[in-house]
N, C-alpha and C positions, 0 to 999 in steps of 0.2 A: 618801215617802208617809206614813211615822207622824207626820213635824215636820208636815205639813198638818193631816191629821186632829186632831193635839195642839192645834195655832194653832188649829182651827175650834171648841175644845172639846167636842171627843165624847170621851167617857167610853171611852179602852183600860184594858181591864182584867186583860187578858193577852197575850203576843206568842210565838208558835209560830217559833222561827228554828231554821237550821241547827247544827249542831253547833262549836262552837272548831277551827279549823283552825292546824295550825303550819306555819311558813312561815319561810323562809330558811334558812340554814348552822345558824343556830344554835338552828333548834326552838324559837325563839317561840311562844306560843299565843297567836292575833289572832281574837275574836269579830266575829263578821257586824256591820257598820252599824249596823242595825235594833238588835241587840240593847244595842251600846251606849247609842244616845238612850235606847231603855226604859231600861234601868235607871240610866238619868242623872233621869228620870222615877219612878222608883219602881214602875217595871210589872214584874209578875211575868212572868218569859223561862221556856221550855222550849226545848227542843231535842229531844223525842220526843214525838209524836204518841201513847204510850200515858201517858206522865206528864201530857200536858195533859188526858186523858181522865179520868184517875184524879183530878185537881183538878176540874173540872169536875161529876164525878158527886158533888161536896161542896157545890152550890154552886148557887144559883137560878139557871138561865141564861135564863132568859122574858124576849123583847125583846131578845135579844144576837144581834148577826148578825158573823159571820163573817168577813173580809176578806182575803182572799189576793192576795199581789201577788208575780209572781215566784219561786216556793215552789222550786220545780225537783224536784217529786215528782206523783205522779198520788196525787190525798188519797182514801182508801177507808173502808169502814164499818172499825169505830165511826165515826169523826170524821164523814164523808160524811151520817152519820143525825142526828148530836147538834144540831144546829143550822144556821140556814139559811146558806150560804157565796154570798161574791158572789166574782168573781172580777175585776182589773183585765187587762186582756189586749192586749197592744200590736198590733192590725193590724184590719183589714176583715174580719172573721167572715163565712163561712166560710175567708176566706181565708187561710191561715196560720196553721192551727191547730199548735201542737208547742210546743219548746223554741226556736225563734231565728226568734221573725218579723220582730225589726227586722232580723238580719243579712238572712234570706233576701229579703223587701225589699227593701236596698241591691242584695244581688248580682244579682237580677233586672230591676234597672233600673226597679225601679214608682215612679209619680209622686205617689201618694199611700196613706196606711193611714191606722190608727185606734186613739185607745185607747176597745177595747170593755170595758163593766160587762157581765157576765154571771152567771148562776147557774151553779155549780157541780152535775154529775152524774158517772155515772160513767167517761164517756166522755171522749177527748182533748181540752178545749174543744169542746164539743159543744153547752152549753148555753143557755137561748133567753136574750138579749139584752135588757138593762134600756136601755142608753142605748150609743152608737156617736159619738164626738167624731173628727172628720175632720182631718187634719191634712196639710197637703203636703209632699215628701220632694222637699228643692234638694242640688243636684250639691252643694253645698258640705260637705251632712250628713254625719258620721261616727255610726258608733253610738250612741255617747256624748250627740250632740246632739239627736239625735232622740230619744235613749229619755229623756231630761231633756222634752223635749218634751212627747210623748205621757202622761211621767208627771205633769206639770203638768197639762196636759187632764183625765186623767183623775181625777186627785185633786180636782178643782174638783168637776166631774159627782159626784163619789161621796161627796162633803159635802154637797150638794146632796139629795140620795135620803136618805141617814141622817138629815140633818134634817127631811127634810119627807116622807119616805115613799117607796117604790120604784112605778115606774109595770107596768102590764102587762108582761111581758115578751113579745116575738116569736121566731119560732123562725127560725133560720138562714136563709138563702135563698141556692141556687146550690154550684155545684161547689166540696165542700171542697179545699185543698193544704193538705200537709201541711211544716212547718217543721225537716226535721231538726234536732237538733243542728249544729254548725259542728266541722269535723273539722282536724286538721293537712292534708289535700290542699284543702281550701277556701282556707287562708289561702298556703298556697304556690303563687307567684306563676309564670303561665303565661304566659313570653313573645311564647308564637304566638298568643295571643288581643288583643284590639284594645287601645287604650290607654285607650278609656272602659269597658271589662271590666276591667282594670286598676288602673284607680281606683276603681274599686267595690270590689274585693277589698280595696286599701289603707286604704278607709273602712273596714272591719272592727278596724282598730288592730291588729295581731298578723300583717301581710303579711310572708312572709322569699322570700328568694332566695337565689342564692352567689354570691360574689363573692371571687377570687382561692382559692378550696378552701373555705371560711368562709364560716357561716350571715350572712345579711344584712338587717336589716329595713327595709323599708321605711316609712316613718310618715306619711307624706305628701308628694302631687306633683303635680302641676299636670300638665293635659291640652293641650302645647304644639300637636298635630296629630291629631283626629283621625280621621283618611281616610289619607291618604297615606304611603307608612311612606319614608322615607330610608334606611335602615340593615337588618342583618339582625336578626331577632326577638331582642333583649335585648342588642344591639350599641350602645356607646356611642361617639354618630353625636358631641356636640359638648361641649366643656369651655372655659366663659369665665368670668367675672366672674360670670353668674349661678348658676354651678356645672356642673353634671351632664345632660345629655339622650341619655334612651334611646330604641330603636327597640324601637316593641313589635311584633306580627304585623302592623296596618295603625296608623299614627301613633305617634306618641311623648309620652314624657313627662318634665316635670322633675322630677330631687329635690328636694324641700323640708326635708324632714325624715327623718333616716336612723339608725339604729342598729347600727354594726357588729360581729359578735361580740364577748364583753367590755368594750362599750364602753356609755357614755351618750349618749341623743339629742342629735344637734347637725344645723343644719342642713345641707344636701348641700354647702354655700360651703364651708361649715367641713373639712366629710370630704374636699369634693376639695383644699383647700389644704393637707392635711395628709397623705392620701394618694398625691395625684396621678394619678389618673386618667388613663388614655390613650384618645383616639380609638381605636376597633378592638374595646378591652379587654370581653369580653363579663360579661354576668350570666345567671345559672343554666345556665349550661352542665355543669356537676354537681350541679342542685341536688335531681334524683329521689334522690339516695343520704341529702340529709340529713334528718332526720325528727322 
């Protein structure tokens, strides 16, 4: 969203990100995306909501609006009063108001959302709607490619309003849902449920199972069957040249793409020619205990 806004020439003059995260064995400290392009740009970063406040009350803010995209906080006074906040927001308002509406989405099988511009109040996503860009959600979609999606959509639309002005906004219409978070029992993989539930989960990128006592991910798999199940619920019914096919609770599916404890993605050809897999051999048959 900021390389847009940057390419469109709007004037950022500051950028509100998360805090430095460290990550790995060895306690790296890796800043947020965002914050890199800023300051590869020369934009001034915060990472607290009362330091950007404290800058701000230095500084003529008339005609600055606001842009939140994916913040992952509910923003309150001060900030909520200081200036007018638009919001970018990935789904069909009221539909999937929260933290994960592309995942909830996927998992619920909807065939399309939206990236909505909204104003910012003090409510969950709650507030009335500048512009709504529609986009359709293909079996093929993973997280990733949708929310690339949506975020192209929406960054057009919202170059668009900054340049030339925000229209009326309208206020919500219809039954809110609400978007939990996405939990560790979300992405663990439920072999009694169908194989196009299945692959919805796996669309999340983060799908695991067990496999021989050992955490298993899944990455991607092709919905060989589904209606009809061959096999018992997470039973692997076939191993050929194409790899891998499981029996979920009604139809099956192929690995494609697999990740075994300690290990690096390769595709399921790869894991069962190196594993071996047997006809019989089940998945998640202990996989309640991993967490």
């Amino acid at each position: 969203m900021l390389h847009s806004l940057l390419d469109a020439g709007i004037d950022v003059v500051a950028v509100l990100t998360r805090p430095d995260k460290r990550r790995g064995r060895g306690g790296s400290v890796d800043a947020s995306p965002v914050k890199k392009v800023a300051l590869q740009h020369g934009i001034t970063v915060f990472d607290s909501s009362d330091d950007a406040m404290s800058w701000m009350q230095t500084r003529e803010m008339a005609g600055v609006t606001g842009v939140v995209v994916a913040y992952g906080r509910i923003i309150k006074d001060p900030l909520l009063s200081a200036l007018p906040l638009v919001n970018l927001h990935f789904s069909e308002l009221p539909r999937w108001r929260g933290a994960a509406p592309v995942e909830r989405a996927i998992l619920a099988g909807d065939k399309r959302t939206a990236a909505s511009i909204m104003q910012i109040e003090e409510g969950l996503d709650t507030g009335a709607v500048y512009a709504m860009e529609s986009a359709d959600i293909h079996d093929g979609d993973d997280v990733t490619t949708l929310r690339e999606r949506l975020a192209d959509l929406g960054a057009r639309s919202l170059v668009t309003m900054l340049q030339n002005g925000f229209p009326a906004p309208r206020v919500q219409e219809g039954e809110p849902v609400h978007a939990d978070k996405i939990t560790v029992d979300d992405l663990r993989i439920d072999w009694d449920t169908s194989a196009v539930e299945i692959h919805r989960t796996v669309r999340l990128g983060e799908a695991f199972t067990s496999f021989r006592g050992q955490r298993f991910k899944i990455r991607r798999v092709d919905v060989e069957n589904g209606e009809g199940t061959p096999g018992a619920a997470g039973e692997i019914v076939l191993v050929d040249k194409q790899g891998v096919t499981v029996a979920a609770g009604s139809g099956a599916l192929r690995l494609v793409e697999v990740q075994p404890e300690g290990k690096k993605v390769m595709s399921g050809r790869d894991w069962a020619n190196g594993a071996q897999p047997r006809v019989g051999e089940m998945f998640g048959s202990d996989y309640r205990a991993l967490t």
